[in-house]
C-alpha positions in Angstrom: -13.4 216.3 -18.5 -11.9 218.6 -20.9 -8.4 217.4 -23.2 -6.4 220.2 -25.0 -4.4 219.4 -28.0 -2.8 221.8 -31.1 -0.4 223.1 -29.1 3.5 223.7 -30.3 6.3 226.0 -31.3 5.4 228.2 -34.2 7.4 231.1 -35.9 5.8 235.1 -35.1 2.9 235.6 -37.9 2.4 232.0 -38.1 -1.3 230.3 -37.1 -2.3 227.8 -35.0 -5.6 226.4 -33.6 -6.1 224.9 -30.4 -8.9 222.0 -29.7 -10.1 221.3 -26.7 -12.5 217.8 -26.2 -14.9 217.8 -23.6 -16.8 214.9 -22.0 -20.3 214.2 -20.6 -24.4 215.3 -22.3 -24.4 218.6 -21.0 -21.1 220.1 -23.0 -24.2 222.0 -25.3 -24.9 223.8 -22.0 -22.1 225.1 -21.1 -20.5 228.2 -21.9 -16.7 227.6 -22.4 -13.5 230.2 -22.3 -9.8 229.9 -23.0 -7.2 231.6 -20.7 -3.2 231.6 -20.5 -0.9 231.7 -18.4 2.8 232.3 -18.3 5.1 231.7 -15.2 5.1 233.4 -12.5 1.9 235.5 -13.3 -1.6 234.7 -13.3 -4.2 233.3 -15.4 -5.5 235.5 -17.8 -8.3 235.6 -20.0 -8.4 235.4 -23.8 -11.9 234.3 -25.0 -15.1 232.9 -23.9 -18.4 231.7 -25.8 -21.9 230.9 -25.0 -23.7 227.1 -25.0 -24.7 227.7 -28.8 -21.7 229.2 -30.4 -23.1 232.9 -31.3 -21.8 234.9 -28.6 -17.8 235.8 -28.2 -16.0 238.1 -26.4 -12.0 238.1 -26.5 -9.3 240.1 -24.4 -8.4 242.9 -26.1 -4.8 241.6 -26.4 -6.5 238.9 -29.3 -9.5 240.9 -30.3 -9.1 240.6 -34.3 -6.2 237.8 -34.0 -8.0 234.8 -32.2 -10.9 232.9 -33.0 -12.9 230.7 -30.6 -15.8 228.7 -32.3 -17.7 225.5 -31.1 -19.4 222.1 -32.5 -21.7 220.6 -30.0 -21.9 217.7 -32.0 -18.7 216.8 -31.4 -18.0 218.0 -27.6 -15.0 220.3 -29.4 -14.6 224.0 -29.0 -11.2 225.8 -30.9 -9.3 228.7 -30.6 -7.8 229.8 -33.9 -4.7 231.8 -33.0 -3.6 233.9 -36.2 -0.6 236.5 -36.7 0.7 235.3 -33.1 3.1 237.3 -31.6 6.2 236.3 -29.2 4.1 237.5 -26.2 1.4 234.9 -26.9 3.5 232.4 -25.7 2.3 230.7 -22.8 0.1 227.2 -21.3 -3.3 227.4 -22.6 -6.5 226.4 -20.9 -9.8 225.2 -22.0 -12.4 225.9 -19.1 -16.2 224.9 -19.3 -18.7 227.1 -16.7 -21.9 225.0 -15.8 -24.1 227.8 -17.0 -24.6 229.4 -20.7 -23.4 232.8 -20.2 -19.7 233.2 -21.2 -17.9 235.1 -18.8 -14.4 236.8 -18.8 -13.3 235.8 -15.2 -11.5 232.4 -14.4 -12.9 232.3 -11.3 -16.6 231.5 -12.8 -15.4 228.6 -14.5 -15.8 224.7 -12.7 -14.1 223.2 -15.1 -10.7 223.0 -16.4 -8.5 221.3 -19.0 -4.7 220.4 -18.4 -3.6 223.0 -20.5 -1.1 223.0 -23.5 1.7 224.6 -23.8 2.0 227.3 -27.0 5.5 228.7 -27.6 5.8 231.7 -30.4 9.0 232.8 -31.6 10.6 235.5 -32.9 
């Protein structure tokens, strides 16, 4: 099970960092992304990481604004969203993959949060 929370309305150029819990022994294991999505489009990527925390990739759109980072002690990974922009506004999503690798596509991930929703104004 994975829970979101740090969501909210913040001002353009503000930050904001996301948490997402997750349940169960093998949370060390398992790579784990964040994606968003706004209505009527689809789920998009924004940043993965591998079971121990030293690997990242991130969507160009956040490359250099967005931070994902992870403690395996605690079952928590984060995404710290800097100098957000309007069009950063959307539900976010904490996904977990039952392998290591991170991976960019959503459809390699088994497990999902609820999401949260992340509003950016201008």
């Amino acid at each position: 099970q994975l829970v979101e929370s740090g969501g909210g309305s913040v001002q353009a150029g503000d930050s904001l960092t996301l948490s997402c819990a997750g349940s169960g022994r093998t949370f060390s294991q398992n790579a784990l992304g964040w994606f968003r999505q706004v209505p009527g489009k689809q789920r998009s990527f924004v940043g993965t990481i591998n079971d121990l925390g030293g690997t990242a990739f991130y969507a160009d759109s956040v490359k250099d604004r967005f931070t994902i980072s992870r403690d395996n002690r605690k079952n928590i990974v984060s995404l710290q969203m800097n100098s957000l922009k309007p069009e950063d506004t959307a539900v976010y999503y904490c996904a977990a993959r039952r392998v290591p690798h991170p991976g960019v596509r959503s459809e390699l991930y088994e497990y999902w949060g609820r999401g949260i929703q992340v509003t950016v104004t201008s």
